[in-house]
N, C-alpha and C positions, 0 to 999 in steps of 0.2 A: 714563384714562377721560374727563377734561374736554377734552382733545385731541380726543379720538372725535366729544363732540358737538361741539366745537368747527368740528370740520371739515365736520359731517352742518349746522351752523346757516348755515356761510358761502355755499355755494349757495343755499339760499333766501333767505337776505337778500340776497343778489346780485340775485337774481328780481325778489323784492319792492320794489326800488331800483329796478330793469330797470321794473317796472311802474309805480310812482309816478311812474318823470317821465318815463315816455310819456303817461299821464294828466295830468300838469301843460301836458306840451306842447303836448297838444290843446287843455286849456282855456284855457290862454294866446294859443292860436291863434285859438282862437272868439271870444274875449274883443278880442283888435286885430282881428280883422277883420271879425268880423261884430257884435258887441254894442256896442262903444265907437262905431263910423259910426252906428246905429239910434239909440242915445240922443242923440248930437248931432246927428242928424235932429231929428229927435223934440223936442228941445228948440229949437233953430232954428227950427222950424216952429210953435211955441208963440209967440216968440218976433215971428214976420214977420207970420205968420195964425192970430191966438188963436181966432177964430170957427168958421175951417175947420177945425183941427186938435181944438178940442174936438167937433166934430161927427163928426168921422170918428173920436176916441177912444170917444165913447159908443157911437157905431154898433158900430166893432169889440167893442167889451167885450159890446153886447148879442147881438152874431151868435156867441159866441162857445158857447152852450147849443145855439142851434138847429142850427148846424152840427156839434157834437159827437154831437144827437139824432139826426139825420138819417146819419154815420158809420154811428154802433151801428146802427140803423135798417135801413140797406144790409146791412150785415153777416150783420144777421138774419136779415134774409127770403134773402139769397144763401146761409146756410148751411142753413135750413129749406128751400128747393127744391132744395140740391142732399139733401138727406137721406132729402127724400120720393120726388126723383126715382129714387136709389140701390136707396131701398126700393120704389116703385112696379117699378120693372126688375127688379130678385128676384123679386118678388113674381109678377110677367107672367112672367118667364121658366121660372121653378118650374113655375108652371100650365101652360105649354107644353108643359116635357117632361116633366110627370106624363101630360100628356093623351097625348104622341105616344107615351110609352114604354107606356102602357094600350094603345094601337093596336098595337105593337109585341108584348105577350105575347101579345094574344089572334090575333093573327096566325102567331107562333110554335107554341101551341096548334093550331090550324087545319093548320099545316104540320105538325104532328105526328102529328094524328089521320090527316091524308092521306097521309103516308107508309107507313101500314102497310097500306093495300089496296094501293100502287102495291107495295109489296115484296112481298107474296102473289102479286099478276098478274103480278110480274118472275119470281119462283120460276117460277109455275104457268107461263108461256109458256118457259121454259128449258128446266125437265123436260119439257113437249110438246115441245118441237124435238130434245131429246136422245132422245127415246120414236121420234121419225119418225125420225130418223136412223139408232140402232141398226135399227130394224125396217127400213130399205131394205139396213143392211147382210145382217142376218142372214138375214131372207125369212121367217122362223120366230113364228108367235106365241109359242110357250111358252119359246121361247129367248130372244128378246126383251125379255119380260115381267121372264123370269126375270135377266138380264143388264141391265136399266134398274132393278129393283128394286135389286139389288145395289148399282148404282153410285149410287143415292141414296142406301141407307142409307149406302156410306160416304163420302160428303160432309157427310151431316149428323148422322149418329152416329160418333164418332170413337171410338175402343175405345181405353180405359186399355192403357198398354202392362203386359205380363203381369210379376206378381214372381215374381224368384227366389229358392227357398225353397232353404235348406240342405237338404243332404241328411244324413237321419240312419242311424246305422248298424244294420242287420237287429238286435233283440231278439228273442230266442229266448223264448216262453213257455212255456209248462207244455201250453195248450191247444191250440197249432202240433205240442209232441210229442206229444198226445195221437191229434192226427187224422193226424198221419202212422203212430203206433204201430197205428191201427186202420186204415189204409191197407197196410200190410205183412200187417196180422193178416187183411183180405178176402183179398191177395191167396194167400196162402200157404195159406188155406183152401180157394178153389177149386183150388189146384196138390194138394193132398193128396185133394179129392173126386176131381181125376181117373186119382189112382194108383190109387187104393180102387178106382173100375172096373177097371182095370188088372189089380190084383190080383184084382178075383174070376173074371177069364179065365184069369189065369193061377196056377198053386198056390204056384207059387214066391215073388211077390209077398208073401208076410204076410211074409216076414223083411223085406223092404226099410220096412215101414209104422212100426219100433220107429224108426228113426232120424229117419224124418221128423216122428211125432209129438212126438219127443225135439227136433230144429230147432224145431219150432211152439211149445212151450214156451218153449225161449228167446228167441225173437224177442215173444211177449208178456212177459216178464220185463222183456228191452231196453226195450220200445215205450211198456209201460204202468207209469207209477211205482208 
């Protein structure tokens, strides 16, 4: 385990080494070539021209407020116009296209409302051109009439297409035999009135009337439960 960090410490202290004397190096570097020349300037000059050199130290120490004031200063005001400016330009631009896109609905609006006359007088001028035309072919008022009526309703009433229903299987009820049982029992009543004539021409006929009355019976037995 002490291996483990051992080996997770040696890269970064590698780094950290890596980094310490690039930082030495640079200040080592500042240090001979630019700090160590200024100060023996600087004291040379003390040295040759104490008068000049104390004048131009004071001066610099004192410029040293107003030209820091005047930095921040700059700074300010250039970030303060650019903030205002950022914001003035929103600000304008917003109003713009709040204002053009108000111009915009109520012109949409406008195209709107004028859209539904121009499409009534498109309809209404199509079906009169279609009304003359049927009518030069047909020559017919009531055929015309009747054949332009048609063909507008079916442009513009479309008819549901029709369902198809199962078909279900005949049920036979009681009330179906009833009225067919009384359909057999008319008819067999007038087929017996007109033997009954029959037989009062002729003498013979009363024997044939037992079996028929005797038929009539059973077909009301059959007919009617």
């Amino acid at each position: 385990m002490h291996e483990g960090e051992d080996a997770q410490e040696d890269p970064l202290a590698a780094y950290f080494e890596k980094s310490a004397t690039a930082v030495r190096h640079s200040f080592g570097r500042f240090e001979r070539e630019l700090a160590r020349p200024t100060v023996r300037y600087v004291l040379e000059s003390f040295k040759e021209h104490p008068i000049r050199s104390t004048f131009l130290a004071n001066y610099a120490v004192l410029s040293v407020l107003p030209i820091l004031s005047f930095l921040g200063f700059s700074i300010f005001v250039f970030s303060s116009l650019v903030f205002f400016a950022l914001s003035a330009a929103i600000l304008a631009s917003s109003a713009i296209v709040l204002f053009i896109g108000f111009w915009l609905t109520c012109t949409l609006i406008f195209l709107l409302l004028l859209s539904i006359p121009l499409t009534a007088s498109t309809l209404s001028t199509y079906l009169l051109l279609r009304l003359v035309f049927i009518a030069r072919r047909e020559r017919f008022a009531r055929a015309t009439i009747s054949q332009w009526a048609q063909e507008t309703k079916g442009q513009f009433y479309k008819a549901a297409p029709p369902v198809e229903e199962e078909e279900k299987p005949p049920v036979e009820s009681e009330g179906e035999t009833l009225i067919v049982g009384s359909i057999t029992l008319d008819a067999i009543a007038s087929t017996e009135k007109q033997e009954r004539a029959h037989a009062s021409e002729d003498t013979v006929g009363a024997v044939d009337v037992v079996p028929t009355t005797a038929t009539t019976e059973g077909v009301k037995v059959e007919g009617v439960p």
